[in-house]
C-alpha positions as CSV (number, residue, x, y, z in Angstrom):
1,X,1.2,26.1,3.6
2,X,4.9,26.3,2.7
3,X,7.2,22.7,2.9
4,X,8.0,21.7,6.0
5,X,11.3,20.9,6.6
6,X,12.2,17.4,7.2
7,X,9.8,16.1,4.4
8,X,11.2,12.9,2.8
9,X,12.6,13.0,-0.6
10,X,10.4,11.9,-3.9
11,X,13.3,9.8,-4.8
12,X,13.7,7.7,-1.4
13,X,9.6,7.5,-1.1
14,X,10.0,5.8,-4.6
15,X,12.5,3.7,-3.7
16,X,11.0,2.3,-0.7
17,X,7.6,1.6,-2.0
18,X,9.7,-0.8,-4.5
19,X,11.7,-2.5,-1.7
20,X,8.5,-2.6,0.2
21,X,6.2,-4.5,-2.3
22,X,9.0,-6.6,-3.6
23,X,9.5,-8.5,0.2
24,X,5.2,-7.9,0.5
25,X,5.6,-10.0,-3.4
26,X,8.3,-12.7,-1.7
27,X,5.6,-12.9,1.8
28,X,2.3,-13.2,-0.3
29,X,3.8,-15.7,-3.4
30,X,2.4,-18.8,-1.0
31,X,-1.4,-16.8,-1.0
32,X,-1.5,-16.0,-4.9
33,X,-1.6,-19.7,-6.3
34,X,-4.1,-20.5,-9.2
35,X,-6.1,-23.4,-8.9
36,X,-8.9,-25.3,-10.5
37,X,-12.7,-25.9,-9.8
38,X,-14.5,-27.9,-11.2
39,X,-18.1,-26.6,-12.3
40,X,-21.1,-27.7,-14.2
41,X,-21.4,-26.6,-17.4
42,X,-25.2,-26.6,-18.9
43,X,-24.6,-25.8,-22.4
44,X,-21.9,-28.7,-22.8
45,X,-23.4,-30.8,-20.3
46,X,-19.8,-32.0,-18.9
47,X,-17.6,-30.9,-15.9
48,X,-15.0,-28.2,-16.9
49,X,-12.4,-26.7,-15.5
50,X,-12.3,-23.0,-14.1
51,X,-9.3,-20.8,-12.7
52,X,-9.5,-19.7,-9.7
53,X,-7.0,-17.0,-8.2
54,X,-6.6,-16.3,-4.8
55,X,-5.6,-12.4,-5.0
56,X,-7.7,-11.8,-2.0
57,X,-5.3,-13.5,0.3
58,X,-2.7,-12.1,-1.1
59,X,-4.2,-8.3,-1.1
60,X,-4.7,-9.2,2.7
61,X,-1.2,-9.8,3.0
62,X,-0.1,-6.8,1.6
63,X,-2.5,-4.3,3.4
64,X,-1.9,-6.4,6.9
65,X,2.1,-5.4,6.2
66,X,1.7,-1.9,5.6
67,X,-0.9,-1.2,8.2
68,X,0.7,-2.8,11.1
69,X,3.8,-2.0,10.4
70,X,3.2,2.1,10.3
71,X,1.2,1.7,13.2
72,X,3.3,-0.5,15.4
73,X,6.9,0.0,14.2
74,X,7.3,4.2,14.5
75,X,5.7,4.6,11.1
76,X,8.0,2.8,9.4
77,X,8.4,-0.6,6.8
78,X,11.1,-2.3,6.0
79,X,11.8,0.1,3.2
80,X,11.2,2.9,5.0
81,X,13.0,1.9,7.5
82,X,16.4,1.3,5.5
83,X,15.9,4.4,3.6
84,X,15.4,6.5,6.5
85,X,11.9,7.6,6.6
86,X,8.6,7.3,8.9
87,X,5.2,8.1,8.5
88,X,3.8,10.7,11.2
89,X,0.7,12.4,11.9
90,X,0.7,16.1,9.8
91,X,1.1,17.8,13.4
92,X,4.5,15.9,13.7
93,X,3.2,13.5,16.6
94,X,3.5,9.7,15.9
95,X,0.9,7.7,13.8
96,X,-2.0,6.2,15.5
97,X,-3.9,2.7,14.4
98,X,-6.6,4.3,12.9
99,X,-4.7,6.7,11.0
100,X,-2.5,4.0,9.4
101,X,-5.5,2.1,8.8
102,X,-7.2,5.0,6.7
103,X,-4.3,5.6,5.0
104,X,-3.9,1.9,3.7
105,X,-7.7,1.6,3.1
106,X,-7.6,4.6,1.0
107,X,-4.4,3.3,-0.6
108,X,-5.8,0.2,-1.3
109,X,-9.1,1.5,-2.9
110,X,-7.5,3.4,-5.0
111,X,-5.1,0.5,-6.0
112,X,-8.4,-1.3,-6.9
113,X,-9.6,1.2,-9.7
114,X,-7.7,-0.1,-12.4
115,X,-3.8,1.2,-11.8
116,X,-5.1,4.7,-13.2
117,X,-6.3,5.4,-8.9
118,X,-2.9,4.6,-7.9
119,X,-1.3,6.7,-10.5
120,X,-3.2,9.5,-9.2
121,X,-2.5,8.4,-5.5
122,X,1.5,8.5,-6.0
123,X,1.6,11.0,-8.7
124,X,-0.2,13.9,-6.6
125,X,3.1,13.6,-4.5
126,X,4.8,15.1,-7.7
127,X,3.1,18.0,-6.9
128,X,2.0,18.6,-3.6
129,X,4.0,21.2,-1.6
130,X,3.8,18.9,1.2
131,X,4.9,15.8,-0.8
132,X,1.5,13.8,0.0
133,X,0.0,11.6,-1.5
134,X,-4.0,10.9,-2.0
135,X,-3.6,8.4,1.1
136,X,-1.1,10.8,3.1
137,X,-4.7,13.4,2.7
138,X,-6.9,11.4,3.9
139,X,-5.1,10.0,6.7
140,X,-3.5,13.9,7.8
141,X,-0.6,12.3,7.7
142,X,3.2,13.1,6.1
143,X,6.5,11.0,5.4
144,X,9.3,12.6,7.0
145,X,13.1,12.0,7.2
146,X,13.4,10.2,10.2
């Protein structure tokens, strides 16, 4: 398949992922605290202290903002939004649920092998015809200028 037109630049894609997960940083900073527990240690026979971080929460944040707002607000974030993009299906129709679901699980998975799955995510959009990434396949969706 040749480019559509109306694809979204590389450039603006880029730039809105970075607004996006800065404000998804600024709403999950409450959720990724460190705190202690206190555990039994055998070996010493004493109490000591163990970190525990509360990514999870966070993570939930951040797929929660993503998912609901592609399916909910025309296929677009905040950063999408301002730099005048939306997510659609690769027909052209709007996004459904389950389609912006996919695409943030698969996002998200990928996110979860060790940076190197979302370098392959976001760098296949350097060269796909269609500009998609790994998530954008999976969900048969596209980013387009909206």
């Amino acid at each position: 398949m040749g480019t559509p037109p109306g694809l979204a630049g590389r450039w603006r894609r880029l730039f809105a992922g970075v607004l996006d997960w800065l404000i998804v940083n600024v709403i999950s900073a409450p959720f990724s605290w460190s705190s202690w527990e206190y555990v039994w240690d055998r070996s010493r026979g004493a109490w000591d202290r163990y970190p525990v971080e509360h990514t999870f929460l966070a993570g939930l944040v951040a797929f929660l903002y993503f998912w609901l707002l592609h399916a909910f607000w025309n296929g677009q974030t905040l950063g999408k939004r301002l730099f005048g993009m939306r997510v659609v299906q690769d027909n052209g129709a709007p996004i459904t649920v389950a389609q912006a679901a996919v695409r943030q699980l698969v996002e998200t998975a990928l996110a979860w092998v060790c940076c190197v799955g979302s370098l392959v995510d976001l760098g296949w959009i350097l060269f796909d015809s269609r500009k998609q990434a790994v998530h954008d396949k999976a969900a048969r969706t596209v980013v387009v200028n909206a």
